[in-house]
ROGU-19427 format. One record per residue (C-alpha): residue in one letter; x, y, z. Coordinates in steps of 0.05 Angstrom, whole numbers, always signed. Layout:
# ROGU-19427
R a X Y Z
...
//
This chain:
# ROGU-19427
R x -378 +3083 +1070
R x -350 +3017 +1047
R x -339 +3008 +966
R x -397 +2963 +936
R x -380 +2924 +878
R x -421 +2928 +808
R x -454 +2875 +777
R x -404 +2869 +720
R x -339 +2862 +781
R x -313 +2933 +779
R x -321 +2978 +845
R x -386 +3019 +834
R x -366 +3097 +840
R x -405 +3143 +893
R x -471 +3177 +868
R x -479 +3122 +792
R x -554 +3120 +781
R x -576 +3043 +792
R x -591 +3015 +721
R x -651 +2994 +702
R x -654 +2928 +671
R x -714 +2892 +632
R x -768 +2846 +668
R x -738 +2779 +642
R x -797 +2738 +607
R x -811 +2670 +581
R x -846 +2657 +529
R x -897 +2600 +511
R x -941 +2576 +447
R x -998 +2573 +484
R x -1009 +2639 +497
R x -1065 +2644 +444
R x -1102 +2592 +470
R x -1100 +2626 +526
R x -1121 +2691 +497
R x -1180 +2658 +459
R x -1209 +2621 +521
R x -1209 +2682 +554
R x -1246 +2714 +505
R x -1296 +2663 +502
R x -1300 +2670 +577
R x -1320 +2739 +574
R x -1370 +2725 +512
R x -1407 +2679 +538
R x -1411 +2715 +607
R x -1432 +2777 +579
R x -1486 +2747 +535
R x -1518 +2709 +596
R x -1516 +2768 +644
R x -1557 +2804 +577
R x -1599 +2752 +578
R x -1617 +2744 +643
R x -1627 +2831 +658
R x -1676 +2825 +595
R x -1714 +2775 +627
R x -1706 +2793 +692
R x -1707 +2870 +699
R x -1762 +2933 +676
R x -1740 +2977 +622
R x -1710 +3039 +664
R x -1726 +3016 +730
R x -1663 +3026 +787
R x -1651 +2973 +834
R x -1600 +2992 +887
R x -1541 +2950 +903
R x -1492 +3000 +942
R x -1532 +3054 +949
R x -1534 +3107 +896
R x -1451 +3076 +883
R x -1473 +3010 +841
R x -1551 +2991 +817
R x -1577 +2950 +760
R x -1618 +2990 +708
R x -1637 +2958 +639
R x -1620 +3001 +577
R x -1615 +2995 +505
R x -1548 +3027 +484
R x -1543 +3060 +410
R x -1483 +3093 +422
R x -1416 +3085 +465
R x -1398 +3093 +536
R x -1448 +3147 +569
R x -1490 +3139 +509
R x -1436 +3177 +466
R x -1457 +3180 +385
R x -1535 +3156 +396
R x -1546 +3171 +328
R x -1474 +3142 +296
R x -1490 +3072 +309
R x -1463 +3045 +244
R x -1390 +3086 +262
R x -1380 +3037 +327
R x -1399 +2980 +289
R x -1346 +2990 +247
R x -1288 +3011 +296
R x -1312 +2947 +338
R x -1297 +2906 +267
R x -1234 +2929 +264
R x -1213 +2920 +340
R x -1242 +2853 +337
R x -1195 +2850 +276
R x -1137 +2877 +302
R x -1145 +2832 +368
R x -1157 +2771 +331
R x -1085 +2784 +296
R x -1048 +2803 +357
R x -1077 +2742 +404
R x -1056 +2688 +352
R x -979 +2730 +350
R x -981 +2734 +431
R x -928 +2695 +464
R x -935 +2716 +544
R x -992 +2704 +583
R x -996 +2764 +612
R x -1008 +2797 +547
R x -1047 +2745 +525
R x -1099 +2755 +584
R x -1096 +2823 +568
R x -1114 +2812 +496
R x -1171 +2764 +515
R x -1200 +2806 +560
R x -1204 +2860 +508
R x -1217 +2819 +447
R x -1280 +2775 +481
R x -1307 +2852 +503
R x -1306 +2876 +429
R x -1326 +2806 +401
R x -1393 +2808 +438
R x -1412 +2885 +427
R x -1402 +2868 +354
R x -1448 +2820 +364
R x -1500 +2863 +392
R x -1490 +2921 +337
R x -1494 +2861 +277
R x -1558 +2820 +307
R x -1597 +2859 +357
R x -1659 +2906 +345
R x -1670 +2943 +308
R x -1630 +2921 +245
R x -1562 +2900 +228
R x -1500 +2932 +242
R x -1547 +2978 +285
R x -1558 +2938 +340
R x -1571 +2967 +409
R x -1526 +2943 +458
R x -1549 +2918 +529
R x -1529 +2957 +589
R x -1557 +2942 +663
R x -1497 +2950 +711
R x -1509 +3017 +731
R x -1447 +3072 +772
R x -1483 +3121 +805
R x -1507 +3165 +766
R x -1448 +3165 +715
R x -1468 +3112 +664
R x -1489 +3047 +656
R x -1454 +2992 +624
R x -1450 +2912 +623
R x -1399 +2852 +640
R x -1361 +2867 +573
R x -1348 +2932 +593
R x -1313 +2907 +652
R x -1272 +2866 +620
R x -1241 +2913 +562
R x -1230 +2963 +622
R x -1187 +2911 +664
R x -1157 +2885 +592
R x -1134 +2961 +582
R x -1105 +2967 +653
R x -1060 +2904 +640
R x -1049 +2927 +570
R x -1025 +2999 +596
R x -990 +2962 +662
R x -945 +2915 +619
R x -930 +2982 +565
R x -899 +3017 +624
R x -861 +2959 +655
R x -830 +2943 +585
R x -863 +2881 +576
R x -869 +2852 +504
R x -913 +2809 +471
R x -869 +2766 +439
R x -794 +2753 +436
R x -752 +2808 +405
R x -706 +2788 +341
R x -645 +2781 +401
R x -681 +2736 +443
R x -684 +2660 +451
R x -748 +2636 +414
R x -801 +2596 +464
R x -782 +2546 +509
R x -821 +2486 +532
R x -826 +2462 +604
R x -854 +2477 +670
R x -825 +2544 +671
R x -841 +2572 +597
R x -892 +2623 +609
R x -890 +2684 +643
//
């Protein structure tokens, strides 16, 4: 077998593990306009799609899309995901406070896009079941949420949902490729240009 050379010039010695190095990134300012359009994206999407299964569809009433795989199906939501905590309504109001809080303070920090669409996607789906819990029946900060996508016969959520599950995908995705929000102490600060963001 012939000898390969290493990266840094010196022959590379039979059976060395390859070494991993770092996805390289660029960073840009505008990644939390990007997160915040996003966000609104997914608000205003989620409230529409609300508005248009209250109007549109009978409380309880399945209507088939796949099959039994994917239906629409109004509810009214007090608790979480699969109806989890009914009767602890005030509890997710609060934890949705402080993820909108949290995301609000990460998104303006965010300095790749990739994160930043990650952020929006998850900020925009907490921002609009906050919403719901502060200003829908039947009082404040007790709000039932509206739910109407329904997967077979698992539960039944809505468009915000969706998002803060993709969101999470991309946020676990870029954790495990060692992806980083911003630029590290070591690294070279933003740069401008055609080729800034990641």
């Amino acid at each position: 077998m012939s000898e390969q050379s290493a990266t840094d010039g010196s022959p590379a010695v039979a059976g060395d593990a390859p070494t991993a190095t770092p996805p390289v990134q660029r960073w840009t300012r505008r990644a939390p306009w990007l997160a915040g359009g996003t966000a609104l994206v997914v608000v205003v999407a989620d409230q529409l799609t609300k508005l248009w299964a209250e109007r549109s569809l009978t409380r309880g009433e399945r209507i088939p899309v796949l099959g039994d795989a994917l239906g629409i199906q109004l509810i009214y939501n007090p608790g979480a995901a699969l109806s989890i905590g009914a009767g602890s309504t005030w509890i997710f109001t609060i934890a949705t406070t402080v993820g909108v809080v949290a995301g609000l303070w990460y998104s303006w920090r965010v300095r790749s896009r990739a994160w930043a669409l990650a952020l929006g996607l998850i900020l925009g789906g907490a921002t609009t079941h906050l919403g719901d819990r502060l200003l829908r029946e039947p009082s404040f900060g007790q709000g039932h949420v509206v739910d109407f996508i329904a997967y077979f016969d698992w539960f039944i959520g809505n468009v915000a949902d969706i998002a803060i599950v993709v969101g999470a995908g991309m946020f676990f995705l870029l954790t495990v490729r060692g992806s980083t929000m911003r630029p590290e102490a070591t690294e070279v600060t933003e740069t401008a240009g055609p080729g800034e963001a990641r």
